[in-house]
N, C-alpha and C positions, 0 to 999 in steps of 0.2 A: 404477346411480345411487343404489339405496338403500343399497347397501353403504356406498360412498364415506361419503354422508350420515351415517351411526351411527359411520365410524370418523373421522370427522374430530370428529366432536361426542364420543368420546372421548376421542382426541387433545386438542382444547382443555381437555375438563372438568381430563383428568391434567394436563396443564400450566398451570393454573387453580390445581389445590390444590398442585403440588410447588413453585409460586413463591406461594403466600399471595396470592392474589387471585381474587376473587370472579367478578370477567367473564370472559366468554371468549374476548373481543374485545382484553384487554389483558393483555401480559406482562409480569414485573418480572423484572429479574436485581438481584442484590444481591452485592457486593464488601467481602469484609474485615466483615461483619454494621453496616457503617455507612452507606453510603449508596445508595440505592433509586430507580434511574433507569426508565423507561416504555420499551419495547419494543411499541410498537402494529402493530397490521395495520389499513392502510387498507378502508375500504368500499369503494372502486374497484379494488384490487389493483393498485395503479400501481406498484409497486415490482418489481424483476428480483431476487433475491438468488441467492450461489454459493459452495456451500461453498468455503472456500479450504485448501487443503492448504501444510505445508512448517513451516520453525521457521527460523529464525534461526542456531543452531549443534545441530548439527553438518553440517543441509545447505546454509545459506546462502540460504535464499531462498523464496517465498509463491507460490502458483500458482494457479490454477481450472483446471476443465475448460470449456472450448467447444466445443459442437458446429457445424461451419461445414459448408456444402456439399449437395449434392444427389446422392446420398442424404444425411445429415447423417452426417458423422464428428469424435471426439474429440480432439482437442489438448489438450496442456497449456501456458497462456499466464501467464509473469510478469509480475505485477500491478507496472505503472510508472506513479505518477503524475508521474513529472518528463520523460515524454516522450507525444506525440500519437499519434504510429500505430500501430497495430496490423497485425504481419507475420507469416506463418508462412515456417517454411522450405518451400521450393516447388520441385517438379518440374519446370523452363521450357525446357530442364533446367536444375538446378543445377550451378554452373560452382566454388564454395566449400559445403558446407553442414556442420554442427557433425554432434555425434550426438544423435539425436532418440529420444525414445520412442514415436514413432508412426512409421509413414510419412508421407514428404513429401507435402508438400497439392497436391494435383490442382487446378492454375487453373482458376478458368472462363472462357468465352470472352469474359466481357465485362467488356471492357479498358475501363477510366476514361480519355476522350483531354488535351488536355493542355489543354483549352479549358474542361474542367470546373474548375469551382468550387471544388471541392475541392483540385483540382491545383493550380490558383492559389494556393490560400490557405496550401498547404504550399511555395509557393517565394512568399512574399511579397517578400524582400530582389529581388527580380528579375535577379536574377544567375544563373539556371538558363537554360542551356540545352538544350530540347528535341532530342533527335535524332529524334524519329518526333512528327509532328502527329497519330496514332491514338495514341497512347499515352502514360503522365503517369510520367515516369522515379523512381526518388529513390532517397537517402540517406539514413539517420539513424546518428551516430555518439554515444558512449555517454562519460560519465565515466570509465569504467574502460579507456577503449581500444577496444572493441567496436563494430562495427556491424555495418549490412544495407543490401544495397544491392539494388534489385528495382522491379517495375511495379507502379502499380496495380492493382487488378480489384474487381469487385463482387460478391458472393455472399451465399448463404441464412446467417444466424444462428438458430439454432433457441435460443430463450430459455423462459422461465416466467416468470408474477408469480407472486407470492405467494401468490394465491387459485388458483393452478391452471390460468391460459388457457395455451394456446403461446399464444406472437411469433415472426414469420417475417418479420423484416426484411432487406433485400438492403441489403446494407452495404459501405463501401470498405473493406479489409485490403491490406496489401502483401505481393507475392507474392516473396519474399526469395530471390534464385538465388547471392548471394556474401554469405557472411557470414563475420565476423574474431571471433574470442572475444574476449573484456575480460578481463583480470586478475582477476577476481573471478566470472567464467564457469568454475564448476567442474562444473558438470552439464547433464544431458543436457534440453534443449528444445526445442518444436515454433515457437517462437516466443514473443514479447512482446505483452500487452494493454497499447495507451498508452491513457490514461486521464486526460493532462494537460489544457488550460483549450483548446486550440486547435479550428477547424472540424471538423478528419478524426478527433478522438477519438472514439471508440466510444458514449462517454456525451452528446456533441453531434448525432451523427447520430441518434442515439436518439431527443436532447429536438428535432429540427429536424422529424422525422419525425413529432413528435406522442404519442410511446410512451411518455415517464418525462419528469418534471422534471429540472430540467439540475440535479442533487445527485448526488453519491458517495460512499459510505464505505466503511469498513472495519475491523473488528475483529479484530484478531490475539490470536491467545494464545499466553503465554509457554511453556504445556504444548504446544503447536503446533499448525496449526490457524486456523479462526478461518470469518468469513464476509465477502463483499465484497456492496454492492448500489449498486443505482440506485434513486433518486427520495430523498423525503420522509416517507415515513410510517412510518418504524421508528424514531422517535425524539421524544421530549418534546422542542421548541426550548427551554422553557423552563429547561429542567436545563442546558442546554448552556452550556459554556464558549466565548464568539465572539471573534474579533479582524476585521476587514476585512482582507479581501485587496488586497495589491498589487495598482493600475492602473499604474505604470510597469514594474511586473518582471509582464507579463502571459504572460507563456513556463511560469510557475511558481506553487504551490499556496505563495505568498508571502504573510505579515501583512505589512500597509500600514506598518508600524512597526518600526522595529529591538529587535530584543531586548534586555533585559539579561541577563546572565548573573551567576546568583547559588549561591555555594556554601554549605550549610549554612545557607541563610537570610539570607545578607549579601549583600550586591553585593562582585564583584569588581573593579567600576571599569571592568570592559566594559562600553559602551552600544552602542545602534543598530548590532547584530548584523542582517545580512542572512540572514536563514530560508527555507530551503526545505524544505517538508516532503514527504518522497522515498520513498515503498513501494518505487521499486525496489532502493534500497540498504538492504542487510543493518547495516549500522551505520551510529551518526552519525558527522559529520564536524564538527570544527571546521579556522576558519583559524589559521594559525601561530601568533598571539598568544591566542588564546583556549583552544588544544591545549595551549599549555604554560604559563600557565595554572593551568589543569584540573591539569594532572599535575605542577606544581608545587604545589600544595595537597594535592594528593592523596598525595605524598612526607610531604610536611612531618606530614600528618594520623596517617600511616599509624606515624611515628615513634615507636617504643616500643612498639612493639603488634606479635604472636606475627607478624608476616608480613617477608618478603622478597622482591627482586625474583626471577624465577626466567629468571636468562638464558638455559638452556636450553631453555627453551619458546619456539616460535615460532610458536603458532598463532594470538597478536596480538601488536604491538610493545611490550606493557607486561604483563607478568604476575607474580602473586606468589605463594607458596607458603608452607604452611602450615606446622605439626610432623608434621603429615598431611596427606595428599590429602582435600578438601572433596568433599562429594556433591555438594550443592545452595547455591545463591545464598543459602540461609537461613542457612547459618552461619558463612556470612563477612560478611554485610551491615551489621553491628552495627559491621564497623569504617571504613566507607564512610558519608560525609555526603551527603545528597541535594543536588543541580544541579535549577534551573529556571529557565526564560527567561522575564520579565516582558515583558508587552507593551502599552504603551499603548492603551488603547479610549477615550477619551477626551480633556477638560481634565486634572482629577485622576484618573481610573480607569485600575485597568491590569488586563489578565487575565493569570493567572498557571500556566504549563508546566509541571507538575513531571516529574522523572525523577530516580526516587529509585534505589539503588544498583542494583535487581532490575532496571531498565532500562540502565543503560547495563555494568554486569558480563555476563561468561558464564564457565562450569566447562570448561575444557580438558580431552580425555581424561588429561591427567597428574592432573587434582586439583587444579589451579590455578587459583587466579582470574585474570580478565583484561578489563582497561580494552576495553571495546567501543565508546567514541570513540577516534575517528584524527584524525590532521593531513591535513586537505583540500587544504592548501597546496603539499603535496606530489605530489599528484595530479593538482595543475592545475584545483586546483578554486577558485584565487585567492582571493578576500573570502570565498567565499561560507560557509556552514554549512546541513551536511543532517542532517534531523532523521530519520533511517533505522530499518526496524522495528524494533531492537532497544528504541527509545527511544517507541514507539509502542505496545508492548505493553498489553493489558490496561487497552486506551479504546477508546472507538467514538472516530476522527476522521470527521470530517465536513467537505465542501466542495462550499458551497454558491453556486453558480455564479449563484443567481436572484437572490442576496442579497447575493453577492460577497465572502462571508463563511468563515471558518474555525472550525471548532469542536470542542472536546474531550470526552469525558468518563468517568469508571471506569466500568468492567465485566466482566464476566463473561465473557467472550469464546468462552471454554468453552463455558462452557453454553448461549450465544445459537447455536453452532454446531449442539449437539445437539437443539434445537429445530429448528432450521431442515432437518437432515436426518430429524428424527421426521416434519415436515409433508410433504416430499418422499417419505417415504414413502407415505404416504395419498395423495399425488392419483396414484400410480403405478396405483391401483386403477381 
C-alpha cells in the first residue's frame, strides 16, 4: 500500500510539472500552444477509461481491450457508436465466424430469455419472432454489409475507474455464432463494443446498474491511439463545445439541428444536413449532393496548384499526387481549405465543427494525397452523413446522454493516452 501511495503521488507530481499545473488533482493537455482544456480526475473515481489502440489509415479502425468472462479473458472490441450491442465471436458453436485475434468467447450459461427487458427493448418494432421462450435471439446488420447474428447471455466484465477500484459487472453481450464481413471489414476481430443511445449498450447498463453516468467519450489521435471512457469527470463542461441531441433520430449520436456545410468559411448553400457522429466508421461520409459538392470545390480550389488527380491510386476514390511523393498531411495541407458544419444551438447561436484538411485527408503508401470523405449515397447510406474518425481526430467528443447533449473540443489525444497508461501503471502495484 505504501508503495502504490509514493508512486502515484509521483506519478501526479510528474504529470503536474510536464503539463504546467500546479495541482495534482488536475490535468491540462494543450494543442497547437493555443488552447488549454482541463482533463480532471473526479473524487469519486466514477469514470471507466481504455486505452484505445488502431489509426485510421493504414489499418482502418479504433479498438480497446476487454476483459469478459470467468476467469476474465481479453478481446479486442471495435468501438461503434452508431450501433447498441456488443458481440463477440462465440463458440455455440459457431456456424460463420471471421478471423479473430483471440480465441472464440466461451458463452456462459446464462442465457438472457426473451421476456427480459433487454430483449424487448432490442426488438422494439415488434416484428421479431422468438424461436425459443428461454432465449432472446438477434441481429445486427452493419452500413457496410456486415453483420452478426447470435443469443444473448450475461457475463463478468472486469473493468477499472480511474482511481484504481475493479468493477465486476454481469452485463448482456451477444454471443455471435454467424457473422458476414462488411466491405470495410478488413481485419481480424473478437467482436464489436455498441456504444450507441439504446437499453443493451454497454454504457446504459453501466449507468442503469448505478456504476458511471450515462456519458461517453473518446479521444483519438491522428498519430494513432487515443482513449475511450465512461462517465463525466475528464472534462471542463465549460470548454466544451454542445449542440442537443436529436429526440426524433434516437437510434443515433445526432444534433437536434441540421448542419451547414461550409467550405473555406463560406456556406455552400447546404443547410439541415442530417449528422451522425459514427466511431465506427473509419471516414466521413456525405450524401450525394453534399459529396460533390465537396469535391467539386475541392477540383476548382486545387486549380493551378503543383497537384493532380492520381488515377492510379485506389486506396480512396479521389486522390492526387505531387512532383513527389508526400510524407505527411503537413505538406500538402496548405493546398486544401478547411470544411465545417455549423449547427444551430439556439435563436441566433450556432456551434461551429471544424475539419480542417488534416481531418478529412490521409498519405497513401504511393505518396499521395487522398479525400477521406466519401459518397454515403452510394452505400445506401441515403440522406444521411457520418462524421467518421478520420474527421474526429484530435478532440475529445463527448455524449452526453444525462444532458442529451453533444460536444467537442481540441486536444492532445496523444498525450491524454500517455497519461492514462502511465496511471494504469501505478495501480498495477
Amino acid at each position: 500500500m505504501v508503495k502504490m501511495n509514493v508512486c502515484l503521488m509521483i506519478l501526479l507530481m510528474v504529470m503536474s510539472l510536464a503539463l504546467g499545473f500546479s495541482s495534482a488533482v488536475d490535468f491540462r493537455w494543450r494543442k497547437g500552444g493555443g488552447f488549454s482544456g482541463r482533463f480532471t480526475r473526479g473524487a469519486g473515481g466514477s469514470s471507466v477509461v481504455f486505452p484505445v489502440h488502431g489509426n485510421v489509415y493504414p489499418l482502418g479502425y479504433y479498438n480497446v481491450t476487454i476483459n469478459i468472462g470467468q476467469p476474465p479473458r481479453p478481446y479486442y472490441l471495435d468501438l461503434d457508436t452508431g450501433s447498441d450491442l456488443t458481440w463477440l465471436q462465440c463458440d455455440a458453436p459457431c456456424v460463420r465466424c471471421l478471423e479473430a485475434p483471440h480465441p472464440l468467447y466461451q458463452p456462459s450459461n446464462d442465457l438472457i430469455p426473451c421476456s427480459d427487458p433487454l430483449c424487448k427493448a432490442m426488438h422494439m418494432n415488434g416484428n421479431h419472432r422468438y424461436e425459443a421462450q428461454e432465449q432472446c435471439d438477434y441481429e445486427v446488420e452493419y452500413a457496410d454489409g456486415g453483420s452478426s447474428l447470435g443469443v444473448l447471455v450475461r457475463d463478468v466484465f472486469s473493468l477499472n475507474y480511474t482511481e484504481g477500484l475493479r468493477l465486476t459487472p454481469r452485463l448482456a453481450l451477444g454471443c455471435g455464432y454467424d457473422q458476414i464481413p462488411g466491405a470495410s471489414s478488413h481485419h481480424p476481430l473478437d467482436g464489436v463494443l455498441g456504444l450507441g443511445r439504446g437499453k443493451v449498450s454497454i454504457l446504459s447498463q453501466l449507468h442503469s446498474q448505478g456504476h458511471v453516468k450515462n456519458v461517453i467519450g473518446h479521444c483519438l489521435s491522428s498519430l494513432g491511439g487515443g482513449i475511450l471512457f465512461f462517465g463525466d469527470d475528464l472534462y471542463d463542461s465549460s470548454r466544451v463545445s454542445w449542440t442537443s441531441m436529436s429526440r426524433e433520430n434516437s437510434k443515433h449520436y445526432s444534433p437536434a439541428m441540421g448542419g451547414e456545410l461550409l467550405f473555406g468559411g463560406r456556406t455552400t448553400g447546404l443547410k439541415n444536413l442530417l449528422t451522425i457522429f459514427d466511431s465506427g466508421s473509419s471516414y466521413t461520409y456525405f450524401n450525394s449532393k453534399a459529396y460533390q459538392a465537396v469535391t467539386y470545390l475541392l477540383k476548382r480550389e486545387l486549380s493551378g496548384k503543383p497537384l493532380k488527380e492520381a488515377r492510379d491510386d485506389h486506396t480512396l476514390p479521389l486522390c492526387w499526387q505531387g512532383r513527389r511523393p508526400f510524407m505527411n498531411i503537413e505538406e500538402v495541407k496548405k493546398y486544401f481549405k478547411p470544411l465545417a458544419l455549423s449547427f444551430k444551438t439556439g435563436w441566433r447561436s450556432k456551434t461551429l465543427f471544424e475539419i480542417p484538411p488534416e481531418a478529412y485527408l490521409i498519405i497513401s503508401r504511393k505518396g499521395n494525397v487522398c479525400l477521406g470523405i466519401l459518397n454515403g449515397t452510394e452505400i445506401g447510406l441515403q440522406n444521411m452523413n457520418l462524421i467518421g474518425d478520420i474527421s474526429m481526430q484530435d478532440q475529445m467528443i463527448i455524449y452526453d446522454n444525462e444532458k442529451q447533449s453533444i460536444g467537442w473540443i481540441p486536444a492532445d489525444c496523444d498525450e491524454l493516452a500517455s497519461l492514462q497508461a502511465s496511471a494504469a501503471q501505478v495501480y498495477e502495484y
